[in-house]
C-alpha positions as CSV (number, residue, x, y, z in Angstrom):
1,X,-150.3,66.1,-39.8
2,X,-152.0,62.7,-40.9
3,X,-153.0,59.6,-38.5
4,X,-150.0,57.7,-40.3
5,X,-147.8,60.5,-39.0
6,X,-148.7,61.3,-35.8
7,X,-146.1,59.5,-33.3
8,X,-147.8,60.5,-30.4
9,X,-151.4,58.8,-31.2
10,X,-152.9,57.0,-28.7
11,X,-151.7,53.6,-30.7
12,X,-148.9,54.6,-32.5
13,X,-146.5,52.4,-30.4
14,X,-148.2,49.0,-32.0
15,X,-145.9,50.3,-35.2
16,X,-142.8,49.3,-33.1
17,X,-142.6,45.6,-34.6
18,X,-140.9,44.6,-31.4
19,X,-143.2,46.3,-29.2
20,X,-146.4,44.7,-30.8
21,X,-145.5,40.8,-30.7
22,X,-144.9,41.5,-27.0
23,X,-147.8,43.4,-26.0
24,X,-149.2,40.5,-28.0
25,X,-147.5,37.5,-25.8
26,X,-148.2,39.7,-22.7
27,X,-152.3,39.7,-23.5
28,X,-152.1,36.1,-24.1
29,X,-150.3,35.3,-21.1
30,X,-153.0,37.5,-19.1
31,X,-155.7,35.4,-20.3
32,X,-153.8,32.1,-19.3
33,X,-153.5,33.6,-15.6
34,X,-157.0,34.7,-15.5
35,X,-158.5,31.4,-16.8
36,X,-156.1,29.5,-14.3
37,X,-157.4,31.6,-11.4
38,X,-161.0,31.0,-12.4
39,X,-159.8,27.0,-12.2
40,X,-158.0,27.0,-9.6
41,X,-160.3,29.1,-6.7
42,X,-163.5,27.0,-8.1
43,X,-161.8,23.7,-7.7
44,X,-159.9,24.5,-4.6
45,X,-163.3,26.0,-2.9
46,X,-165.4,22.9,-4.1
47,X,-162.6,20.5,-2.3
48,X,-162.7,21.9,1.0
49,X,-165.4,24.7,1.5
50,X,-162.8,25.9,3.1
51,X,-162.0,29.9,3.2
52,X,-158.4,29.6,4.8
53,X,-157.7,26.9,1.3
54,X,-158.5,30.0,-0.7
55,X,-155.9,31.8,1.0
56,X,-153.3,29.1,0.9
57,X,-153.4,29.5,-2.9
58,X,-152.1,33.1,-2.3
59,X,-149.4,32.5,-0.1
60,X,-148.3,29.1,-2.0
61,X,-147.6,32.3,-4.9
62,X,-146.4,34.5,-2.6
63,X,-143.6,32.8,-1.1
64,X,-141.3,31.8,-4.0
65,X,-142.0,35.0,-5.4
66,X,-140.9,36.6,-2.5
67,X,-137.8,34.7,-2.2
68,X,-136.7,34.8,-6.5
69,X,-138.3,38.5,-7.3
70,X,-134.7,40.6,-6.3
71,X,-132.2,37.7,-7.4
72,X,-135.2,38.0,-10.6
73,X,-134.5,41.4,-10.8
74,X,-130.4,41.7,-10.9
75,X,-130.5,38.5,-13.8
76,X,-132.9,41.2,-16.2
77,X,-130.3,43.7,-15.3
78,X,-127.4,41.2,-16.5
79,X,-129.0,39.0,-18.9
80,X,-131.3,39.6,-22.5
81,X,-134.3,40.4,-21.0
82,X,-136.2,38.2,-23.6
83,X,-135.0,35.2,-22.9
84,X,-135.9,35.8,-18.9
85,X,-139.2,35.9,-19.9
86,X,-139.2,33.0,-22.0
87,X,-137.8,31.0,-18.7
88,X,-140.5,32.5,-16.8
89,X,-143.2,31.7,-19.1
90,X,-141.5,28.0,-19.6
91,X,-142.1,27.6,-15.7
92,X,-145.6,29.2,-15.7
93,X,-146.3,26.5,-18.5
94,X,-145.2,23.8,-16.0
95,X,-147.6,25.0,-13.6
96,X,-150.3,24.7,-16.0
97,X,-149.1,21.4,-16.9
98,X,-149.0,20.0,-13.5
99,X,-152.3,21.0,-12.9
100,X,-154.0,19.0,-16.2
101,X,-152.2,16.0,-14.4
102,X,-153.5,16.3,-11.2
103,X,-157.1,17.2,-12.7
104,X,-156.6,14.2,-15.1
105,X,-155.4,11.3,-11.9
106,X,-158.8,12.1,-10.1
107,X,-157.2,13.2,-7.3
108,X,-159.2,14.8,-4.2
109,X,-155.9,16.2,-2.6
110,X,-155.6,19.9,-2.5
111,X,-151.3,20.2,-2.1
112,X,-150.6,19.4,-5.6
113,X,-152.6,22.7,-6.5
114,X,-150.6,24.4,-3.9
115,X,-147.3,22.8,-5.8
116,X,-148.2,24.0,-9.1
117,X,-149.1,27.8,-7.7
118,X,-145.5,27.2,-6.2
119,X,-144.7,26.8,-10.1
120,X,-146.8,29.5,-11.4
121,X,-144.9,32.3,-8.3
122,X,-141.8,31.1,-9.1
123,X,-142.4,32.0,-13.0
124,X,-144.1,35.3,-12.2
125,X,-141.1,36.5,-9.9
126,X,-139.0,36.2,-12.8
127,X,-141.4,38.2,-15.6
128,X,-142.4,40.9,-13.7
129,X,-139.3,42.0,-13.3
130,X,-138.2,41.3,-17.0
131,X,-141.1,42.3,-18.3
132,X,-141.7,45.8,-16.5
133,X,-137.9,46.9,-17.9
134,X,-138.2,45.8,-21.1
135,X,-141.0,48.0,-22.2
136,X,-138.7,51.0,-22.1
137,X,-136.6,49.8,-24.5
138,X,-139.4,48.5,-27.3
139,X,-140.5,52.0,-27.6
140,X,-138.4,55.7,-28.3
141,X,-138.9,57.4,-25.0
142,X,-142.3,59.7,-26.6
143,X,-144.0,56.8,-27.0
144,X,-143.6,55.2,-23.4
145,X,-147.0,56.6,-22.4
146,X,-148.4,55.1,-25.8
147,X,-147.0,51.8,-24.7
148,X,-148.3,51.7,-20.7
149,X,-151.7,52.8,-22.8
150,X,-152.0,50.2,-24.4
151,X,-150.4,47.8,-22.2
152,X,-152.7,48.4,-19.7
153,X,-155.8,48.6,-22.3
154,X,-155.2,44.8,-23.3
155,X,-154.3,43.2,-19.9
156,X,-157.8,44.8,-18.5
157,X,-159.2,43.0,-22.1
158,X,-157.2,39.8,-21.0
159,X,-158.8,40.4,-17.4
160,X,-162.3,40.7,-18.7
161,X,-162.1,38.1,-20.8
162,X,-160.3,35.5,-19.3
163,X,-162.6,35.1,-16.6
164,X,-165.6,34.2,-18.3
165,X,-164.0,31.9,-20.8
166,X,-162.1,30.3,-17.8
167,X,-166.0,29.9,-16.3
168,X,-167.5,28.7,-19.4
169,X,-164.4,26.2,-20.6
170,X,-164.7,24.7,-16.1
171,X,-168.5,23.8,-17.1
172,X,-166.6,20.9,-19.2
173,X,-164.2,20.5,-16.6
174,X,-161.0,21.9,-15.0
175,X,-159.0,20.0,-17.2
176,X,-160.2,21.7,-20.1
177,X,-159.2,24.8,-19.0
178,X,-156.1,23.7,-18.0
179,X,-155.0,22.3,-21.2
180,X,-155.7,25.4,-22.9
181,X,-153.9,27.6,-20.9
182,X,-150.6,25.5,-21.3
183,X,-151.5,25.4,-25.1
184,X,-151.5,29.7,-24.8
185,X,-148.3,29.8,-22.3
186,X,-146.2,27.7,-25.7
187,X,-147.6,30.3,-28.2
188,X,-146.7,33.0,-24.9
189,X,-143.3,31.6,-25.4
190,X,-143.1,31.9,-29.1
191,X,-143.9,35.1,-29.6
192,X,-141.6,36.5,-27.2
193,X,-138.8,34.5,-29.3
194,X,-139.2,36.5,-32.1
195,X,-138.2,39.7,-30.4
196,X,-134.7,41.3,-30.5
197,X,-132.7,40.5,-27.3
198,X,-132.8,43.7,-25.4
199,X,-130.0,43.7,-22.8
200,X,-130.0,46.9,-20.0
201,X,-127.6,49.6,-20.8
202,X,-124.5,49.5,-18.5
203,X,-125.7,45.9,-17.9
204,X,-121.9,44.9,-17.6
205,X,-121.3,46.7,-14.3
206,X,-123.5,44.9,-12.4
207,X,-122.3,42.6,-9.8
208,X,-123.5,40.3,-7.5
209,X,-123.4,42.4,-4.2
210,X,-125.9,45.0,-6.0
211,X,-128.8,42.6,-5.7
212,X,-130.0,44.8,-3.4
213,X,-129.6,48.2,-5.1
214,X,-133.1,48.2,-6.7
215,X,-134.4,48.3,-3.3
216,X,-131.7,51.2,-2.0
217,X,-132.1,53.1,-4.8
218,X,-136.1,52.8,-3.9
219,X,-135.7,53.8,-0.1
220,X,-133.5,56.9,-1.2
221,X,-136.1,58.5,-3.4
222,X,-139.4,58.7,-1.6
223,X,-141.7,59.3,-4.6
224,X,-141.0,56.0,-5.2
225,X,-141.2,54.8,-1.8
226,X,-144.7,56.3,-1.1
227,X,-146.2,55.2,-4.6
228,X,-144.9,51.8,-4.4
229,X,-145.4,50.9,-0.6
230,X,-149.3,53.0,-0.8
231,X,-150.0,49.9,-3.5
232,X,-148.9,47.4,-0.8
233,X,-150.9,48.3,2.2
234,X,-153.8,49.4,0.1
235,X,-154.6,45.8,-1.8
236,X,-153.2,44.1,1.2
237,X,-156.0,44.8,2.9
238,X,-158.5,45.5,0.4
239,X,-157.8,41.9,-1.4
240,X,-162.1,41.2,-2.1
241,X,-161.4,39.3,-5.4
242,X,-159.5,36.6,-3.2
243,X,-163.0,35.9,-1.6
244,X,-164.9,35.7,-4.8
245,X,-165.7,31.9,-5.1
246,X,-167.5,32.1,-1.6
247,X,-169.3,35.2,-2.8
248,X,-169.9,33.1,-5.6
249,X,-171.0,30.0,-4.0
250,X,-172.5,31.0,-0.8
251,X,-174.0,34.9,-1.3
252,X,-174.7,35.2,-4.8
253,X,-175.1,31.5,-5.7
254,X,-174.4,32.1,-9.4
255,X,-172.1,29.2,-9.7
256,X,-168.5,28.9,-11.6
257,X,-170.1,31.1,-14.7
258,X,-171.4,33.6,-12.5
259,X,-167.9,33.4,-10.7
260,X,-166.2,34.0,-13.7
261,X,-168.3,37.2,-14.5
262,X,-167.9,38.7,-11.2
263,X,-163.9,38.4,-11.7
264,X,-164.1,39.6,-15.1
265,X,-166.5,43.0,-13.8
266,X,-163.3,44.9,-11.9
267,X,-161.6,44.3,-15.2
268,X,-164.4,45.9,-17.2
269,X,-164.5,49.5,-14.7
270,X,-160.2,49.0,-14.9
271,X,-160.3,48.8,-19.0
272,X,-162.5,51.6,-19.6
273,X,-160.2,53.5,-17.0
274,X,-157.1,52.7,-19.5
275,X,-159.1,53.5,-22.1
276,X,-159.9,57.0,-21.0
277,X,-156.2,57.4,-19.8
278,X,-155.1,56.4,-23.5
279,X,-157.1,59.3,-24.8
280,X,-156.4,61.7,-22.6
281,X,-153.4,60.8,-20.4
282,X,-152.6,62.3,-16.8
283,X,-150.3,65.1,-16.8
284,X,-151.5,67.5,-14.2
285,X,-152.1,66.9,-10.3
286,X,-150.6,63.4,-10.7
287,X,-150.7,62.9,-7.0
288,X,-154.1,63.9,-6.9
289,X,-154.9,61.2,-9.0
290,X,-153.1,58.3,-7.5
291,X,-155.1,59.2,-3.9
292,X,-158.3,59.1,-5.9
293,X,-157.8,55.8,-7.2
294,X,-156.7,54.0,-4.1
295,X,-159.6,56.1,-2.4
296,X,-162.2,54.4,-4.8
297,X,-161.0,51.5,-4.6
298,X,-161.2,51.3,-1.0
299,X,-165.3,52.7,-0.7
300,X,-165.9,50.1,-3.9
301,X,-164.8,47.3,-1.7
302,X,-166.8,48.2,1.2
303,X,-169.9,48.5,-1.0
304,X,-169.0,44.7,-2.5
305,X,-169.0,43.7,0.9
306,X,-172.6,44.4,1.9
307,X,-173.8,43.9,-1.4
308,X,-176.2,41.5,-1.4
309,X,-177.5,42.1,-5.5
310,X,-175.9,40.4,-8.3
311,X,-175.9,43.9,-10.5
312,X,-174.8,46.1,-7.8
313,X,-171.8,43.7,-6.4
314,X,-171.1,43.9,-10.8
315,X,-171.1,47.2,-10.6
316,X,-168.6,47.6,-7.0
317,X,-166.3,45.9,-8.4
318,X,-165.9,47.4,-11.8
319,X,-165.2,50.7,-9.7
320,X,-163.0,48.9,-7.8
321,X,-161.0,47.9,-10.8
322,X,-161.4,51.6,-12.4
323,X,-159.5,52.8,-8.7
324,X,-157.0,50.2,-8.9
325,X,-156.1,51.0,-12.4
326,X,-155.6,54.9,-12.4
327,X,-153.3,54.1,-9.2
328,X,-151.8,51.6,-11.0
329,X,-150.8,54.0,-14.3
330,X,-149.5,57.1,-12.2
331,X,-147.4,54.6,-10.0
332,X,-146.3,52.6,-13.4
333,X,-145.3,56.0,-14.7
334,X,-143.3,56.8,-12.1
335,X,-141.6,53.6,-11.3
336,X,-139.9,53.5,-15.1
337,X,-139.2,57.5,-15.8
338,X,-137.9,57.5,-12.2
339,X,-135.4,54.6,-12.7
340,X,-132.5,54.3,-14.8
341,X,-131.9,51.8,-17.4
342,X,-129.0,50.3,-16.4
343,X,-130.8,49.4,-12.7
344,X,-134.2,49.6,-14.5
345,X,-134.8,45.6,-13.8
346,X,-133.9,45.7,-9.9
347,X,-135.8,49.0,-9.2
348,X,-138.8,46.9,-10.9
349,X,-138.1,44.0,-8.9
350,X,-138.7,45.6,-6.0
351,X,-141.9,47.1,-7.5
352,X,-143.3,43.6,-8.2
353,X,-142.0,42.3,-4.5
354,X,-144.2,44.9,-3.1
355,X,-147.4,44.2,-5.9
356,X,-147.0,40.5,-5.2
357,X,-146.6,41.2,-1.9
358,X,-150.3,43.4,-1.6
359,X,-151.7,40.6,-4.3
360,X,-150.7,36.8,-3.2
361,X,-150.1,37.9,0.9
362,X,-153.5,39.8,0.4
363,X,-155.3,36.7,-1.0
364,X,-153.9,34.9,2.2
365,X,-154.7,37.4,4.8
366,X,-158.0,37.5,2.8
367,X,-158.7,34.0,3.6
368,X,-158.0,34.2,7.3
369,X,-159.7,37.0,7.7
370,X,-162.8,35.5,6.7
371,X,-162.1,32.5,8.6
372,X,-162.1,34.7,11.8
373,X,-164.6,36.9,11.0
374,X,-167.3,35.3,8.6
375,X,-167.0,36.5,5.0
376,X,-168.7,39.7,4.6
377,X,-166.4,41.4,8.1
378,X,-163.8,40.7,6.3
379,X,-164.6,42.2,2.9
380,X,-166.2,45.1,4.2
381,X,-162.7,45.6,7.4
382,X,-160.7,45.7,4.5
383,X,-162.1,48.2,2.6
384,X,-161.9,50.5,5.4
385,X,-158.2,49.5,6.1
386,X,-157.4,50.8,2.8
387,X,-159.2,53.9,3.0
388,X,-157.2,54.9,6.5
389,X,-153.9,53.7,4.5
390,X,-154.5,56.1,1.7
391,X,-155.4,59.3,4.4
392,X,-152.3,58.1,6.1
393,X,-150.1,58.1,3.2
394,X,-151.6,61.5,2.1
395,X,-150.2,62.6,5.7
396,X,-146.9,61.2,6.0
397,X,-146.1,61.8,2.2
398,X,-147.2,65.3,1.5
399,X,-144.9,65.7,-1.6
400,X,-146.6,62.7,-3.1
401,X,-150.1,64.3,-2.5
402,X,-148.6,67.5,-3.8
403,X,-147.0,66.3,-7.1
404,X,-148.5,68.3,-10.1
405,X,-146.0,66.6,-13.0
406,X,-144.7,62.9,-14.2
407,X,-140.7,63.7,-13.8
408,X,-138.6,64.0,-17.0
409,X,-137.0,60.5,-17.7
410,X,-133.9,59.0,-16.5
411,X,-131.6,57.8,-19.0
């Protein structure tokens, strides 16, 4: 059989045309996040020297996400799933927006950037959603693990690179790289525009009282339960990137370049992870796997914590990112061939409640944390958190630990 005719090659879902432009928009969209994350912790951190700021930028995320991500999750059920995403990305774009016109007026008060991450939680509680159930329906169902392949391949690229050009563009000023992300979010936006409008089979029979069936459907099967809650206590405790601009500033001293690299190094150990899944994907001891990842990611934070070398805190976190990824492809597996179409949005809703949940409330936590405890405590507490929850988990769900195969997709 040739390259051209091999369906099941590592990148044979890029010849879906629909499929492409949004893995496309979605790798754009990454580096806007990234670059505004570089912005924002640098210019938040050099307002107040303030740890407990840095953690106000997570929860200002957190909480409208928190409070749109299920109502988020029934509208991809009911509505084209494209045009939730260009909504989300419209109000993402805002936030970037808001943000060039705070920069712009001088300002030295911190609650507009709290305002616009406000902005940019409402957006995201809307895309994750739309955007985790769409991908099963850009694809024929033998190329889904193409498609998470390469999904995850170019949002670890995004991660990597977004970063350091976020660094580089804040050496001409925050405004800079504020203006270019808005400029990315309207190409985002685009893109997505020129996809088909994908609507959820059975989308029809969904009323408003089953809001809450994505997260019934999750309590019922505990597979999902385990995968998706071991996410949430493991990064909620083991949240180290939140803390990078003080590592940055006040350990390392590399300023906002150097900051930029050292959130761009767990992406690095996380790509070449979805590389080497690409090539040869999991199919055997798949719970196996998933403790591994959240195990390594857990003793990678602990060594970041008492790191006190610029190569060796480099080289922690890119096995912290390599953790987090494999966890994050056997539970991304799992979450979409577990789930039905038709309720395919709302059982993903519930999936990003609980990712926002371990990200944004981590960041927060994060920050008080290290305003109680000093920074490297609470770096170092938090990796060991995470390695209880995953010997806990391990304990409590034995038939996750036990799993051997991906189940057979749900139609």
């Amino acid at each position: 059989m040739s390259e051209g005719d091999d369906r099941q090659g590592t990148l044979a879902a890029l010849r879906e045309r629909d499929f492409a432009r949004y893995a496309a928009a979605r790798f754009m969209a990454t580096l806007a996040w990234q670059m505004l994350g570089v912005a924002v912790g640098w210019q938040v951190y050099a307002l107040t020297n303030d740890p407990l700021a840095l953690g106000f930028v997570g929860l200002a995320q957190f909480l409208p996400f928190i409070a749109l991500v299920l109502p988020a999750g029934q509208l991809a059920d009911r509505a084209d799933r494209r045009v939730v995403l260009m909504v989300a990305y419209a109000t993402e774009g805002l936030s970037a927006a808001a943000l060039l016109a705070f920069t712009s007026s001088g300002s030295t008060h911190v609650w507009p950037i709290y305002a616009a991450m406000v902005l940019l939680g409402s957006g995201r509680a809307f895309w994750m959603p739309a955007g985790q159930a769409i991908t099963p329906s850009l694809v024929p169902t033998a190329l889904f693990p193409s498609a998470i392949a390469i999904n995850s391949t170019l949002f670890q690229t995004a991660v990597i690179g977004g970063p350091a050009l976020g660094g580089l563009l804040y050496l001409a000023g925050p405004h800079i790289v504020y203006g270019t992300s808005l400029v990315m979010f309207g190409c985002v936006i685009a893109l997505i525009a020129t996809i088909r409008p994908r609507r959820a089979q059975g989308a029809e029979t969904v009323g408003s009282r089953e809001v809450w069936e994505g997260l019934r459907y999750v309590l019922r099967h505990r597979i999902l339960l385990g995968a998706i809650s071991l996410d949430l206590f493991a990064v909620l405790f083991g949240g180290a990137t939140a803390l990078l601009p003080m590592v940055a500033a006040d350990v390392l001293k590399v300023g906002p370049a150097g900051l930029g690299v050292l959130r761009s190094a767990p992406a690095v150990g996380a790509a070449l992870t979805a590389g080497a899944l690409a090539l040869t994907p999991v199919h055997r001891h798949v719970g196996r796997w998933l403790f591994a990842g959240v195990a390594l990611f857990g003793v990678a934070t602990v060594v970041f914590g008492l790191s006190r070398s610029l190569p060796l805190s480099l080289a922690a976190l890119a096995l912290l990112g390599a953790g987090d990824m494999l966890s994050v492809y056997v539970r991304h597996m799992l979450v979409q061939l577990e789930t039905p179409d038709a309720i395919r949005g709302r059982v993903s809703a519930v999936n990003s409640m609980f990712i926002g949940a371990s990200n944004e409330l981590g960041e927060f936590e994060s920050g008080v944390t290290a305003r109680w405890l000093s920074l490297v405590p609470a770096i170092v507490l938090g990796g060991i958190a995470t390695l209880v929850v995953c010997v806990t988990f391990m304990r409590v769900f034995p038939e996750m630990r036990k799993m051997d195969r991906f189940p057979e997709p749900k139609l």
